[in-house]
PDB file of N, CA, C and O in Angstrom, chain B, residues numbered from 101:
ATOM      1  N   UNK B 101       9.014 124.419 249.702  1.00  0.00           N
ATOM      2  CA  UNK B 101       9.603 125.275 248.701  1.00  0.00           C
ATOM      3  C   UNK B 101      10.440 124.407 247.772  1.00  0.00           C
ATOM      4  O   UNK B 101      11.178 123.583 248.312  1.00  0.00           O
ATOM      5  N   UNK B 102      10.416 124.517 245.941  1.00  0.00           N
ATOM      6  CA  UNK B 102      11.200 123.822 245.718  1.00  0.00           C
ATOM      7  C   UNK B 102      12.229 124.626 244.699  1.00  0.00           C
ATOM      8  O   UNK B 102      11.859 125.788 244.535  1.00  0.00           O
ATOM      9  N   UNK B 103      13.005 124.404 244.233  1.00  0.00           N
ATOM     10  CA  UNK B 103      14.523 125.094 243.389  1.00  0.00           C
ATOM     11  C   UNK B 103      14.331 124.978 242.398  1.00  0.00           C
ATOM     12  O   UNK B 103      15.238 125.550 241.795  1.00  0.00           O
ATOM     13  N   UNK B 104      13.434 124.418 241.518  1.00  0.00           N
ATOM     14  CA  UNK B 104      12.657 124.163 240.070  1.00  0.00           C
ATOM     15  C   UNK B 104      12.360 126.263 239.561  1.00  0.00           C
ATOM     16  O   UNK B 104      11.474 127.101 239.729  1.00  0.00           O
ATOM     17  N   UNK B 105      13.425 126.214 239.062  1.00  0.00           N
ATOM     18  CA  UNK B 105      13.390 127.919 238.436  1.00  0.00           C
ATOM     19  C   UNK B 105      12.783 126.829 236.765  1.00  0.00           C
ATOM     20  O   UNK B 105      12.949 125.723 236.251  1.00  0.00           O
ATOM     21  N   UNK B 106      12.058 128.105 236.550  1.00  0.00           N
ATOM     22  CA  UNK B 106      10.911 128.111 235.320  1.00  0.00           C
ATOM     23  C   UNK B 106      11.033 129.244 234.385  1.00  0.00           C
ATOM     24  O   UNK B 106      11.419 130.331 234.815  1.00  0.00           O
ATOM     25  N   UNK B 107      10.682 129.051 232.913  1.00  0.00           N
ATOM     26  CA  UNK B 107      11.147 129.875 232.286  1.00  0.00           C
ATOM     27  C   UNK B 107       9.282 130.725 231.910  1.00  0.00           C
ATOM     28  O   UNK B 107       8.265 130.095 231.619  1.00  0.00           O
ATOM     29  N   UNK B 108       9.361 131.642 232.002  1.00  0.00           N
ATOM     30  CA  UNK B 108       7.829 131.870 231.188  1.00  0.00           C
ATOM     31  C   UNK B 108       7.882 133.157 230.309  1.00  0.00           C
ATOM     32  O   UNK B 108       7.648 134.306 230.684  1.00  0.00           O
ATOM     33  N   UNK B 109       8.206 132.766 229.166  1.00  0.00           N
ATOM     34  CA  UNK B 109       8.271 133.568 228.219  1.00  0.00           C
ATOM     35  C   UNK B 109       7.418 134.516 227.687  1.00  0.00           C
ATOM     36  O   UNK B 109       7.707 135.466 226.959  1.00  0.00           O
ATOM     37  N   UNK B 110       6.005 134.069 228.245  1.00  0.00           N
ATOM     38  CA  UNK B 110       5.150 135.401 227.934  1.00  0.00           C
ATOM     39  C   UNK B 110       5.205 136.088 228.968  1.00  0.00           C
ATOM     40  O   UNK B 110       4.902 137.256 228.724  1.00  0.00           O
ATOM     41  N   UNK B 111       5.464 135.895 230.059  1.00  0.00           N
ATOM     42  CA  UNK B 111       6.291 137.310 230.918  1.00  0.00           C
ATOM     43  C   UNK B 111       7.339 138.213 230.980  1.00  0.00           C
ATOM     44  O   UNK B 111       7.378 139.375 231.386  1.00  0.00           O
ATOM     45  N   UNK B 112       8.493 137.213 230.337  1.00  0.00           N
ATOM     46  CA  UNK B 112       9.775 137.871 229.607  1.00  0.00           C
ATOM     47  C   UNK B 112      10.458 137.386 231.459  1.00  0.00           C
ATOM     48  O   UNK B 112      11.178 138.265 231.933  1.00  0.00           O
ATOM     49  N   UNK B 113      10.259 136.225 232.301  1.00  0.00           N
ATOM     50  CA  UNK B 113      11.258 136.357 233.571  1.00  0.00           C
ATOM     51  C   UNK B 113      11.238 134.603 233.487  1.00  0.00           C
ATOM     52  O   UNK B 113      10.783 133.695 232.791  1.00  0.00           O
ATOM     53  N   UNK B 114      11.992 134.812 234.597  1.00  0.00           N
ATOM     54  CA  UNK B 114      12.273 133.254 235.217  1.00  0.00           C
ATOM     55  C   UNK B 114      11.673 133.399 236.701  1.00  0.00           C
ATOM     56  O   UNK B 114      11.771 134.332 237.499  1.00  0.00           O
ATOM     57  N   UNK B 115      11.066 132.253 236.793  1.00  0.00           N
ATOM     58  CA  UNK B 115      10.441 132.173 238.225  1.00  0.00           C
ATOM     59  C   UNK B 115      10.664 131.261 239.501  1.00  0.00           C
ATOM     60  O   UNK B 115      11.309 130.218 239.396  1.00  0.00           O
ATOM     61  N   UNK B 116      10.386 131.469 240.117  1.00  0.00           N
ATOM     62  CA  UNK B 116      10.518 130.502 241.803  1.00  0.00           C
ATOM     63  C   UNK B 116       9.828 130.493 242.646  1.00  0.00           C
ATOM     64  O   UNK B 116       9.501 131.497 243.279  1.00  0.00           O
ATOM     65  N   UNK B 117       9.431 129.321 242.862  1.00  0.00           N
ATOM     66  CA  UNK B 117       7.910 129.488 243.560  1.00  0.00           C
ATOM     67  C   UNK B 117       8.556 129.637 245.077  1.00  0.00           C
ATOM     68  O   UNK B 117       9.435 128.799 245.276  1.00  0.00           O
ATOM     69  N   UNK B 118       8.288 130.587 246.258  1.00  0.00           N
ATOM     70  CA  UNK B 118       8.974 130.579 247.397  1.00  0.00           C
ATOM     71  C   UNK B 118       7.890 131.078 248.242  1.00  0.00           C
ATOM     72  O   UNK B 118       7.503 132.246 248.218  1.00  0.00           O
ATOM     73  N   UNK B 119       7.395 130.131 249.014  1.00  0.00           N
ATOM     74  CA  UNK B 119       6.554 129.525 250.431  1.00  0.00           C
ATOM     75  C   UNK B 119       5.021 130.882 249.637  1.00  0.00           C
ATOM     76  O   UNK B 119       5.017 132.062 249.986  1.00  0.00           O
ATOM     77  N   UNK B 120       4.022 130.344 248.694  1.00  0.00           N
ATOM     78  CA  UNK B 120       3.021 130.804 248.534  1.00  0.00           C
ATOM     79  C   UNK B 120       3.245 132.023 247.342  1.00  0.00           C
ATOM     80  O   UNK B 120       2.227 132.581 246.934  1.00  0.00           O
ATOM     81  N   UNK B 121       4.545 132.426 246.798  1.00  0.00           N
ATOM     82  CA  UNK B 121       4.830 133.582 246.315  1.00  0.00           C
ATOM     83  C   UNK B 121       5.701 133.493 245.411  1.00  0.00           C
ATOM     84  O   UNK B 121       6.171 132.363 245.280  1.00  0.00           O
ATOM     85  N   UNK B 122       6.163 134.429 244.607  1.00  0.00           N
ATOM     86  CA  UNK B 122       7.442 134.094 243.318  1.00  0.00           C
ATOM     87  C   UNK B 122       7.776 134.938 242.894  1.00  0.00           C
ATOM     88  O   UNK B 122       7.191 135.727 242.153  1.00  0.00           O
ATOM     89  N   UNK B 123       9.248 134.939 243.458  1.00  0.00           N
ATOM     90  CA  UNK B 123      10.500 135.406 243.209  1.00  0.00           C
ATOM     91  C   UNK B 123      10.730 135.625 241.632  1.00  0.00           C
ATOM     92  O   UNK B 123      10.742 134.487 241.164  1.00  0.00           O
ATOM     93  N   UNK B 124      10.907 136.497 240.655  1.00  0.00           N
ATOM     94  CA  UNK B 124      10.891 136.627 239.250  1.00  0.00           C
ATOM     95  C   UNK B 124      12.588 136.995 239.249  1.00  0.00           C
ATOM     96  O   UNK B 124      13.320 137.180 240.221  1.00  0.00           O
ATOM     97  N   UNK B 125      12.899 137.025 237.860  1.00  0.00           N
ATOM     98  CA  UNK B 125      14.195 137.155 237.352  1.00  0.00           C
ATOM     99  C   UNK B 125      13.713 138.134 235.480  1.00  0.00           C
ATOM    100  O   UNK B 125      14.118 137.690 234.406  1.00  0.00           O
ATOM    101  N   UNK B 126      13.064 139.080 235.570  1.00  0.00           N
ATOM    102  CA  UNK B 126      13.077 139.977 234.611  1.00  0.00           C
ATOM    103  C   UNK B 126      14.289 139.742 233.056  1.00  0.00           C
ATOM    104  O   UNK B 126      15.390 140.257 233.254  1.00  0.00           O
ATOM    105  N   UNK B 127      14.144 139.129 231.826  1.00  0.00           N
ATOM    106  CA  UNK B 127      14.926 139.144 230.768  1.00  0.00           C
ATOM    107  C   UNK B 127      13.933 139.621 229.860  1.00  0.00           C
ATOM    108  O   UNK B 127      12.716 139.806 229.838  1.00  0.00           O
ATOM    109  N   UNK B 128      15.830 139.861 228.450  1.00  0.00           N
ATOM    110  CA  UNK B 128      15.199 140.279 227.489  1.00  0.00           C
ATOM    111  C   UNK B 128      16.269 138.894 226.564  1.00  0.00           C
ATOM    112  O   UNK B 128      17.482 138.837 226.765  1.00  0.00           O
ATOM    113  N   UNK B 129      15.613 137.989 225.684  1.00  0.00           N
ATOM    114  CA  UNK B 129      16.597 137.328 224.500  1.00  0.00           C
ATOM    115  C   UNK B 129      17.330 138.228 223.707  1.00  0.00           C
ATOM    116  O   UNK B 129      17.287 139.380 224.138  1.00  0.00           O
ATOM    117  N   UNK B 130      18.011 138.059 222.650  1.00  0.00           N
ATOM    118  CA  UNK B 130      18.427 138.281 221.902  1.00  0.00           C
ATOM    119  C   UNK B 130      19.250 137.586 221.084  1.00  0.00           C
ATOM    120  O   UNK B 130      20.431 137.929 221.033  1.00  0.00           O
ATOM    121  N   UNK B 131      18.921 136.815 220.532  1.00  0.00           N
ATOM    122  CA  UNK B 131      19.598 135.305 220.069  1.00  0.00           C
ATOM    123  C   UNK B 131      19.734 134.656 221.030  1.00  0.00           C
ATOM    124  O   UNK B 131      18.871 134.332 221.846  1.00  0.00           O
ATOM    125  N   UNK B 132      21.255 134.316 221.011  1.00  0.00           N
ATOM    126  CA  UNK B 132      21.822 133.606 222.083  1.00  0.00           C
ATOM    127  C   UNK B 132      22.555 134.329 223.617  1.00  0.00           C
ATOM    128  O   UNK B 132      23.244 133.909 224.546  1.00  0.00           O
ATOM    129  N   UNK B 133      21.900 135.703 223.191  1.00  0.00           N
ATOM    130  CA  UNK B 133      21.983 136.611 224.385  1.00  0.00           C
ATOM    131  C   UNK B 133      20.887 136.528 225.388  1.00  0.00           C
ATOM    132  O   UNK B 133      19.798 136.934 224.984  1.00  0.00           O
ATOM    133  N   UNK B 134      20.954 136.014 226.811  1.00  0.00           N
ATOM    134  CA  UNK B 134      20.189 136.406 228.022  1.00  0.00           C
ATOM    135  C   UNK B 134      20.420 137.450 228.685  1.00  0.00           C
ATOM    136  O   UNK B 134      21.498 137.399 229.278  1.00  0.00           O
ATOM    137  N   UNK B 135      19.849 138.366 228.823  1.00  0.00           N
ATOM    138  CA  UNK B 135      19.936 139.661 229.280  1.00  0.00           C
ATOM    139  C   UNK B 135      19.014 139.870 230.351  1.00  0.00           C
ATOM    140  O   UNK B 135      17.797 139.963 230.193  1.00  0.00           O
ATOM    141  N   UNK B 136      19.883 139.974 231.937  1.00  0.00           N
ATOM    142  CA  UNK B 136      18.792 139.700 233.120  1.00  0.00           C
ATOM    143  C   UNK B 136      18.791 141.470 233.230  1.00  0.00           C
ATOM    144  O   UNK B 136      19.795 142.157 233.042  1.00  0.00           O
ATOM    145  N   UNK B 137      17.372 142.025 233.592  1.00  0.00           N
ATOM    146  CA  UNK B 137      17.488 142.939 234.019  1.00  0.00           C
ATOM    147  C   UNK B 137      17.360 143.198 235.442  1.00  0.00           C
ATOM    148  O   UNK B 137      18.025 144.013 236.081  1.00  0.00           O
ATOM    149  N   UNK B 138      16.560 142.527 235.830  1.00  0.00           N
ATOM    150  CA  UNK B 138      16.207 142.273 237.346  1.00  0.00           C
ATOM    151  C   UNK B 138      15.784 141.354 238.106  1.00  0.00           C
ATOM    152  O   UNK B 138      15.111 140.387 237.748  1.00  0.00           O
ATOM    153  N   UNK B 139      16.089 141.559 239.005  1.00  0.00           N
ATOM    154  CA  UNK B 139      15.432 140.237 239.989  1.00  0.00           C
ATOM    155  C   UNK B 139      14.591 140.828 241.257  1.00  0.00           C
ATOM    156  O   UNK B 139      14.952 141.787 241.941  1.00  0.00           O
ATOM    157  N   UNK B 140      13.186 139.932 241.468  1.00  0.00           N
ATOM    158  CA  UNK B 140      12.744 140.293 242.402  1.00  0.00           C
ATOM    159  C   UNK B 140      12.462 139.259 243.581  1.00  0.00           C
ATOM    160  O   UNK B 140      12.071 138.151 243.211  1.00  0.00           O
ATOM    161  N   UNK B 141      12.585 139.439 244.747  1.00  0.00           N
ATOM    162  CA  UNK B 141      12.194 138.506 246.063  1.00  0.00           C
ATOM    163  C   UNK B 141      11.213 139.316 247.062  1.00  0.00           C
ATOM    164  O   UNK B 141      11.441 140.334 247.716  1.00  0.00           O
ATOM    165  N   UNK B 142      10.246 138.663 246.979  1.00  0.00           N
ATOM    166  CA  UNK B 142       8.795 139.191 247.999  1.00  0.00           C
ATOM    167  C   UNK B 142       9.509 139.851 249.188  1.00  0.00           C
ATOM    168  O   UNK B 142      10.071 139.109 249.994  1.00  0.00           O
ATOM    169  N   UNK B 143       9.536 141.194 249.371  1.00  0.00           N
ATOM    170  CA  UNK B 143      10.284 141.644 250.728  1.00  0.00           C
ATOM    171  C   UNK B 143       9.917 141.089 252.296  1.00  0.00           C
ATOM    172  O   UNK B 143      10.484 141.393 253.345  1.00  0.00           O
ATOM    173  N   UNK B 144       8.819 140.210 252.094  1.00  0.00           N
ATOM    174  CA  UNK B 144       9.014 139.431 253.515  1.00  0.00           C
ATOM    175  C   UNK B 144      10.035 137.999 253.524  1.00  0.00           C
ATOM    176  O   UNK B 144      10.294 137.356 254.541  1.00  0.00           O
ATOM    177  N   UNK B 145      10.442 137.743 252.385  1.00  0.00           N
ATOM    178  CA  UNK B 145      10.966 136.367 251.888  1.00  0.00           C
ATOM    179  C   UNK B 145      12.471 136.795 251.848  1.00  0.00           C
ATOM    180  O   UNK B 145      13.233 135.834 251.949  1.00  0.00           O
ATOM    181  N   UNK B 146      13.075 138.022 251.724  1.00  0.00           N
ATOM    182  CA  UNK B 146      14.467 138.344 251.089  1.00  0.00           C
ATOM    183  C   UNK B 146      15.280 137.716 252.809  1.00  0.00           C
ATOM    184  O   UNK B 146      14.962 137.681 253.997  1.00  0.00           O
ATOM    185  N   UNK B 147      16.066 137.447 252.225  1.00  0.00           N
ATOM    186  CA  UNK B 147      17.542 136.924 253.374  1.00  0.00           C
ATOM    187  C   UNK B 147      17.291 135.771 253.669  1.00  0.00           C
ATOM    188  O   UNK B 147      17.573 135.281 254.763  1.00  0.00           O
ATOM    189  N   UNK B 148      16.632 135.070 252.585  1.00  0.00           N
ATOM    190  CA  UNK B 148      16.379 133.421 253.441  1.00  0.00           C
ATOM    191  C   UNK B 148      16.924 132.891 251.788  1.00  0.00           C
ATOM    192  O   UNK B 148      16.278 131.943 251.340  1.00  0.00           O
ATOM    193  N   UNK B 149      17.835 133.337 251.061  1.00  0.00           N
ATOM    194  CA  UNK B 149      18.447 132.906 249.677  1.00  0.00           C
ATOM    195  C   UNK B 149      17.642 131.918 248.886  1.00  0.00           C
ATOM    196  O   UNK B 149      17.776 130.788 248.415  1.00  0.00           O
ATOM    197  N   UNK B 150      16.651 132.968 248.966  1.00  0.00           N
ATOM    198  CA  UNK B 150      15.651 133.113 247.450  1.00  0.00           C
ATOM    199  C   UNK B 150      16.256 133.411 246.555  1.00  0.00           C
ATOM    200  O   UNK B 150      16.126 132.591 245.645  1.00  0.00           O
ATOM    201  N   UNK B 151      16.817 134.117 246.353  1.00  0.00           N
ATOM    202  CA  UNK B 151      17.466 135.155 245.561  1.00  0.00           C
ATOM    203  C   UNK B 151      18.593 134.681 244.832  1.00  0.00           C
ATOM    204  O   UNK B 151      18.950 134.925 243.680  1.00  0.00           O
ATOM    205  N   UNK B 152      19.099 133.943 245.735  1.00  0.00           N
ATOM    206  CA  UNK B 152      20.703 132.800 245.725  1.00  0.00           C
ATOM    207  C   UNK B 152      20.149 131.554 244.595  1.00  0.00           C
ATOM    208  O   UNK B 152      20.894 131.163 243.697  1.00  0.00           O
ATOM    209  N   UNK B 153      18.985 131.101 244.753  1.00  0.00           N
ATOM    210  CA  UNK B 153      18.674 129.904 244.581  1.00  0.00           C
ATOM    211  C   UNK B 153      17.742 130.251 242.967  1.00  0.00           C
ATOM    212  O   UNK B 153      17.780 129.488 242.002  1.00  0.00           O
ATOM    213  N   UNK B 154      17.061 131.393 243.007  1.00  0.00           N
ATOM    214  CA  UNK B 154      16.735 132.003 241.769  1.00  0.00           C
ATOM    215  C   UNK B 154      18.283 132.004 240.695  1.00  0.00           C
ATOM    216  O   UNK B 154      18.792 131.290 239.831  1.00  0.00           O
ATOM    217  N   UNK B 155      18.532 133.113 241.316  1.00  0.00           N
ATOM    218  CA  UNK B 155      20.026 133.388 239.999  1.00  0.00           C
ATOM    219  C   UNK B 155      20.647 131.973 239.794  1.00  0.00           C
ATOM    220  O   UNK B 155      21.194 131.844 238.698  1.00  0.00           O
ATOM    221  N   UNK B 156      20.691 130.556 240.856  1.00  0.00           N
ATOM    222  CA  UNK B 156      21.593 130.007 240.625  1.00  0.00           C
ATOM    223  C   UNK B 156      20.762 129.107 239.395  1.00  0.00           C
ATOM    224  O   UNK B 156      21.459 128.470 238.606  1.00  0.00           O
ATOM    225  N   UNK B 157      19.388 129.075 239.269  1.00  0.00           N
ATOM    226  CA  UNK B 157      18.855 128.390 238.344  1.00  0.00           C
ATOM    227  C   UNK B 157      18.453 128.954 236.938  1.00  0.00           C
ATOM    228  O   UNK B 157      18.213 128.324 235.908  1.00  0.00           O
ATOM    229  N   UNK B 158      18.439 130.618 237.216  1.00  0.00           N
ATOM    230  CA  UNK B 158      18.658 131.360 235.531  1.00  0.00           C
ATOM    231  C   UNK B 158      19.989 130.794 234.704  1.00  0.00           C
ATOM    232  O   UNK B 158      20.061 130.366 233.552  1.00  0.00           O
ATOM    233  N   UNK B 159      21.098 130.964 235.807  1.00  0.00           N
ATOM    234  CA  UNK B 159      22.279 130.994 235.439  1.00  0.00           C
ATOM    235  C   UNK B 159      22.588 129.172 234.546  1.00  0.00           C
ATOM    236  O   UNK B 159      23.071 129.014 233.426  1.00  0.00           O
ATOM    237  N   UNK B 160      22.237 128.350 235.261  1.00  0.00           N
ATOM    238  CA  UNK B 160      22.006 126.872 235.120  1.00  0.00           C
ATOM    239  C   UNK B 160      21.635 126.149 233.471  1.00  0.00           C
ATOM    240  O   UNK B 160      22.194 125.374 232.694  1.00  0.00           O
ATOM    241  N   UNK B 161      19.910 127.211 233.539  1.00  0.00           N
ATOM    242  CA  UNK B 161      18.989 127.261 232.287  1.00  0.00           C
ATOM    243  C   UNK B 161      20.255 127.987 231.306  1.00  0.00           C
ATOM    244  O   UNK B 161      20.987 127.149 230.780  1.00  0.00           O
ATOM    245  N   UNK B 162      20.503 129.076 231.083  1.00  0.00           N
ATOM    246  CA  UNK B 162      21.247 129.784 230.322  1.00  0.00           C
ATOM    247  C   UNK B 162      22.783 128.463 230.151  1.00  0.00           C
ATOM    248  O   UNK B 162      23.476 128.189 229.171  1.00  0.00           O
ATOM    249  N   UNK B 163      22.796 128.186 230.899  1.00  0.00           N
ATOM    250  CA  UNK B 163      24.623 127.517 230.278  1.00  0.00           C
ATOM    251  C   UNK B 163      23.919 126.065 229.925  1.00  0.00           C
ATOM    252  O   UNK B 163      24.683 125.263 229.388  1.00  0.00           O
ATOM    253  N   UNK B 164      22.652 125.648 230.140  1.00  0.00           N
ATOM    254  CA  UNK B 164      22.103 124.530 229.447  1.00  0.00           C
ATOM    255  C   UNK B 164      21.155 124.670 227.976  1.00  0.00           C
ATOM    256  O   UNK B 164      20.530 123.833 227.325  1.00  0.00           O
ATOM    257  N   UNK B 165      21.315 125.725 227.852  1.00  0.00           N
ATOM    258  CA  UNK B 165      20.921 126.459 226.440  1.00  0.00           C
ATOM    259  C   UNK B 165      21.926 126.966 225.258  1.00  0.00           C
ATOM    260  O   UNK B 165      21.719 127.196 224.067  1.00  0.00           O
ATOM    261  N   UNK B 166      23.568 127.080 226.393  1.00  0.00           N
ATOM    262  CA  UNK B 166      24.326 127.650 226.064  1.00  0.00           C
ATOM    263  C   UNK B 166      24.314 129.411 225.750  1.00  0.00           C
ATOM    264  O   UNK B 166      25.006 129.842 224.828  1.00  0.00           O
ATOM    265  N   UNK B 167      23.592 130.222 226.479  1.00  0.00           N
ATOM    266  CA  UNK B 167      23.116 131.257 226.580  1.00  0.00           C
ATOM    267  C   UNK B 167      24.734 132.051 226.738  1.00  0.00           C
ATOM    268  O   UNK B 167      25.575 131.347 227.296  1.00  0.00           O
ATOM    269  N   UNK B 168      25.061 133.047 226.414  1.00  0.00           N
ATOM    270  CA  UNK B 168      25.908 134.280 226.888  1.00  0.00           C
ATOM    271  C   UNK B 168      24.506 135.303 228.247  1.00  0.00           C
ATOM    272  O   UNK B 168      23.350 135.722 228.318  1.00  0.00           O
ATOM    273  N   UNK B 169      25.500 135.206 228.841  1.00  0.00           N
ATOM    274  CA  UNK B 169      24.467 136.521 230.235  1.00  0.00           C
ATOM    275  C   UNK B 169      25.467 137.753 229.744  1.00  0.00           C
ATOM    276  O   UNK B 169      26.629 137.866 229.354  1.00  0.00           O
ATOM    277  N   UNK B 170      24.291 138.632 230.005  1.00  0.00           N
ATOM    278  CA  UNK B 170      24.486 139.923 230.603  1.00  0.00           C
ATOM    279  C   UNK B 170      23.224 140.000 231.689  1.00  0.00           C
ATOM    280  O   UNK B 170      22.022 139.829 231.893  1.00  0.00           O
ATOM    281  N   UNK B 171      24.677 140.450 232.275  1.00  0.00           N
ATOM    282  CA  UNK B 171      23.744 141.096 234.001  1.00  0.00           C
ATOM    283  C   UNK B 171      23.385 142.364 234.167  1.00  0.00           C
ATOM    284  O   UNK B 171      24.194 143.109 234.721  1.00  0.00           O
ATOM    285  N   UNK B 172      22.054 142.907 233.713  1.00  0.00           N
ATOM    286  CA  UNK B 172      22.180 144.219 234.272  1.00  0.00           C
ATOM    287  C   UNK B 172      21.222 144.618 235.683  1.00  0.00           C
ATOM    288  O   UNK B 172      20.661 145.673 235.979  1.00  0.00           O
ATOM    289  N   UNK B 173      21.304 143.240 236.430  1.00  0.00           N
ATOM    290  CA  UNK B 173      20.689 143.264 237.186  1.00  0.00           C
ATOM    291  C   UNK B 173      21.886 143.396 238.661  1.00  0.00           C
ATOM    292  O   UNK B 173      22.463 142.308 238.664  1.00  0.00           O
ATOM    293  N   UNK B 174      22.424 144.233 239.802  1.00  0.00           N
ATOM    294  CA  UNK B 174      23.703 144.196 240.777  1.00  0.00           C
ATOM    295  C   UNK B 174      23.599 142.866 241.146  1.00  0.00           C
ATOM    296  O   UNK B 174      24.695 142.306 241.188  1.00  0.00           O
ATOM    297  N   UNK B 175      22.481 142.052 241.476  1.00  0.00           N
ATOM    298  CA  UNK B 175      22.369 141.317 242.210  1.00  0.00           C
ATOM    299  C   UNK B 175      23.103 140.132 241.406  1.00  0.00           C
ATOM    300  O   UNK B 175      23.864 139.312 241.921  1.00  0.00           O
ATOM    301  N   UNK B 176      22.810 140.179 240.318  1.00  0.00           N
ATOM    302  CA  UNK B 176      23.118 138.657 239.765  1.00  0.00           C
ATOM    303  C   UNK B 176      24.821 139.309 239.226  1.00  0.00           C
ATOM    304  O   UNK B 176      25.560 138.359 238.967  1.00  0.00           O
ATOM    305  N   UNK B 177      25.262 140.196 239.100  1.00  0.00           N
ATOM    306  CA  UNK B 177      26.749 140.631 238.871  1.00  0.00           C
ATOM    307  C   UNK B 177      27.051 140.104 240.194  1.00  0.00           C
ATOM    308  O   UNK B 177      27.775 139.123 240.023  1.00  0.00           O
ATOM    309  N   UNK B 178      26.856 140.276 241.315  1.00  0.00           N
ATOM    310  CA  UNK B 178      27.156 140.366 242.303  1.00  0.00           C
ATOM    311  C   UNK B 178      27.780 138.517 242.720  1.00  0.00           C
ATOM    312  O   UNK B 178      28.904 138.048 242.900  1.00  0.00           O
ATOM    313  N   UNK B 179      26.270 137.871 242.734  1.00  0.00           N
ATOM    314  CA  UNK B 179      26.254 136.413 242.271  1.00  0.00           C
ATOM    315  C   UNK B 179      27.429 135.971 241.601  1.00  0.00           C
ATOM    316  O   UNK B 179      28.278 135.355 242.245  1.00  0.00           O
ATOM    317  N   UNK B 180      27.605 136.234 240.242  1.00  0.00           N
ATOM    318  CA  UNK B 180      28.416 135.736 239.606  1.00  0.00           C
ATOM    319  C   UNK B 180      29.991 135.613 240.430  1.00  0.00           C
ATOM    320  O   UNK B 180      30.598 134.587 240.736  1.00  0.00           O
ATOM    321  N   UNK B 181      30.362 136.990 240.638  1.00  0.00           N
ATOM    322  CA  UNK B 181      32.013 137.383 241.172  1.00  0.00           C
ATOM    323  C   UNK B 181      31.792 136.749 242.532  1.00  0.00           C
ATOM    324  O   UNK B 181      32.592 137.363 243.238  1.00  0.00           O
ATOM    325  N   UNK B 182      31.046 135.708 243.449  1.00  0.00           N
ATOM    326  CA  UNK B 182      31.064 135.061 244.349  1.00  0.00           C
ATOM    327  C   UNK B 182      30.920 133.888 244.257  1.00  0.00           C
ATOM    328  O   UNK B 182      31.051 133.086 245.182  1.00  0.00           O
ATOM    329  N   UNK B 183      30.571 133.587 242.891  1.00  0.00           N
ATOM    330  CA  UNK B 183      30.437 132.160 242.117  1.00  0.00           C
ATOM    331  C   UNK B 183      31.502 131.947 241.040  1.00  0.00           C
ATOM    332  O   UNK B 183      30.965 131.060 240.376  1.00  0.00           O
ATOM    333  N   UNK B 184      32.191 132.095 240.693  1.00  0.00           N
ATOM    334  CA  UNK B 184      33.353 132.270 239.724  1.00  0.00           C
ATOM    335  C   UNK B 184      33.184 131.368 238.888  1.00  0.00           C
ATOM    336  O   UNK B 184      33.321 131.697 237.710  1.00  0.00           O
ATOM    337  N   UNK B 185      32.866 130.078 239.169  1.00  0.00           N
ATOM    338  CA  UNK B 185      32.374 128.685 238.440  1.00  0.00           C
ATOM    339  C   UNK B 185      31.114 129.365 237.497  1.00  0.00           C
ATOM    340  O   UNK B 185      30.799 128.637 236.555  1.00  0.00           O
ATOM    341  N   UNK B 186      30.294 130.728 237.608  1.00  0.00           N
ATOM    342  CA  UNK B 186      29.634 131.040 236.167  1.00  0.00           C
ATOM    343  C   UNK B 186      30.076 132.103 235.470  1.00  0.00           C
ATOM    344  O   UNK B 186      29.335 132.614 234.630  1.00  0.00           O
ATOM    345  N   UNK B 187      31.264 132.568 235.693  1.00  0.00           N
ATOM    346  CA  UNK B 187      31.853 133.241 235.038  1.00  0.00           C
ATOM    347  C   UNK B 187      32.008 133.360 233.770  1.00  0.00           C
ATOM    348  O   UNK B 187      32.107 134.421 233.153  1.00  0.00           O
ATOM    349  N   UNK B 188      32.038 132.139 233.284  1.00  0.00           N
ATOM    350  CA  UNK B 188      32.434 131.901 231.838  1.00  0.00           C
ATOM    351  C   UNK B 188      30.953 132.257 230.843  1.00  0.00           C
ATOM    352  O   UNK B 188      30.809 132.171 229.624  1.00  0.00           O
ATOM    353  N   UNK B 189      30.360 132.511 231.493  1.00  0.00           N
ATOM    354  CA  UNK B 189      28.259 132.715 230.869  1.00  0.00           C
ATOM    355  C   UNK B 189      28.384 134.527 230.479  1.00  0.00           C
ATOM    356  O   UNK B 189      27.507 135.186 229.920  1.00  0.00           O
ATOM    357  N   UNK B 190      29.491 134.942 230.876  1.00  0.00           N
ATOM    358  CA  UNK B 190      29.485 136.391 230.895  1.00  0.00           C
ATOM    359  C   UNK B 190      29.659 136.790 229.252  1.00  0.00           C
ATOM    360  O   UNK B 190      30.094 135.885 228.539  1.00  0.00           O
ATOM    361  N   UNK B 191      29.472 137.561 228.871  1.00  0.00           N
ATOM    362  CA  UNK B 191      29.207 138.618 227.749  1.00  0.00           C
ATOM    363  C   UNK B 191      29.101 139.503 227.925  1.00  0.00           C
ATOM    364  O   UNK B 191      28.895 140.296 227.006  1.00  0.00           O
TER     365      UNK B 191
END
């Protein structure tokens, strides 16, 4: 498995390849707005921080773009207020 999150814009998500399968991260742009709506992890794959390792590389891409986030996804709100160090990506 590797931590290489990918952007693929004709899907509108960010991806992660995790053991045969991929974990997505659902956006919409808007300039310099990233707007996550959702995130998904293959329900045989969830609790092994897929999920952890997804958001931590949307979040990564976006502050190396200089992106503003909005989260309207719980999971990645959730992320953030346990990560405080991406706090500052908020909008």
């Amino acid at each position: 498995m590797t931590d290489t999150v990918r952007d693929n814009p004709a899907r509108h998500r960010f991806e992660l390849d995790a053991d045969g399968e991929v974990a997505f991260a659902n956006y919409h742009r808007d300039g310099s707005v990233l707007i996550v709506n959702r995130t998904e992890v293959p329900l045989h794959l969830r609790g092994q921080g897929i999920g952890a390792r997804l958001v931590k590389g949307v979040l990564d891409i976006a502050r190396a773009e200089k992106l503003t986030v909005v989260p309207r996804c719980s999971y990645v709100s959730a992320f953030i207020r346990r990560h405080p160090d991406y706090a500052d990506l908020l909008g």
